[in-house]
C-alpha positions in Angstrom: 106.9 92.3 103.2 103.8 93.7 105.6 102.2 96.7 104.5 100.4 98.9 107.2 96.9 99.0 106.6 96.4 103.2 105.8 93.5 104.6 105.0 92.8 108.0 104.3 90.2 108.6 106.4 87.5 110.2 103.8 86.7 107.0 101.7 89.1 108.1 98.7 91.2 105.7 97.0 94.5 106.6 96.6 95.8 105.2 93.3 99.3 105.3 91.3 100.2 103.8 88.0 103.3 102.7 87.1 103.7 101.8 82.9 101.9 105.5 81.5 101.5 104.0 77.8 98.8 103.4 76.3 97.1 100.5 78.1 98.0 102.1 81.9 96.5 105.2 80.8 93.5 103.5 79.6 92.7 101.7 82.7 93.5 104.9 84.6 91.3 106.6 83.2 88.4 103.8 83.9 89.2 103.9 87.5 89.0 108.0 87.8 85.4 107.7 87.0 84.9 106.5 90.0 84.4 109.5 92.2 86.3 108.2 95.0 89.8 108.0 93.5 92.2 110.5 93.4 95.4 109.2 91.2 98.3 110.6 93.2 101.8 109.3 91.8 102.7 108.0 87.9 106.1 106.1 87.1 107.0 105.2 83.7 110.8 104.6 82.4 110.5 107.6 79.5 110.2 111.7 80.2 107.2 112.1 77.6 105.0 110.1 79.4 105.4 111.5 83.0 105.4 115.3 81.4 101.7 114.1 80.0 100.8 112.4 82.8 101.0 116.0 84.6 99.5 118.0 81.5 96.4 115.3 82.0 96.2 114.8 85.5 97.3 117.7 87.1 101.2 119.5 88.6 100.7 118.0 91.6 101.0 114.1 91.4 104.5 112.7 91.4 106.2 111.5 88.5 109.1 109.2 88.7 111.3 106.5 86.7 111.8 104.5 89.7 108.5 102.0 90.6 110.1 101.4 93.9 109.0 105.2 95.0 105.5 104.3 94.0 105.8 101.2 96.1 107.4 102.6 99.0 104.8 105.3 99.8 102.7 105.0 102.2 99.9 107.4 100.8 98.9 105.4 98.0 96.5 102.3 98.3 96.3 100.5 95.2 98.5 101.2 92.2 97.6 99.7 88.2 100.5 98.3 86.5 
């Protein structure tokens, strides 16, 4: 598979996470104290999870059971599993 190189023009990472328990929220966490990541998608199999994920991180990332969405946007440049 080739990925096309994207960048977002402003030097912010774009990061998604897929696997919100405890471990994927820990290392999320670690990276958004950098101030050049903005986490912008979460996947994770179970509804508790995502609904968090939006309480924590704000209404507008994506949630999503399916890791393939993560994968398949283009928006996002790295993603923590």
């Amino acid at each position: 598979m080739t990925r096309k190189k994207m960048s977002s023009g402003n030097g912010v990472i774009r990061l998604g996470l897929i696997g919100a328990g405890g471990m994927g929220v820990a290392d999320t966490l670690t990276a958004l104290e950098h101030e050049n990541i903005r986490l912008v998608a979460v996947c994770d199999l179970y509804t508790r999870p995502l609904e968090d994920a939006k309480t924590r991180w704000g209404q507008e990332i994506l949630t999503t059971k399916d890791y393939k969405e993560i994968l398949k946007r283009e928006d996002i440049d790295a993603v923590i599993i």
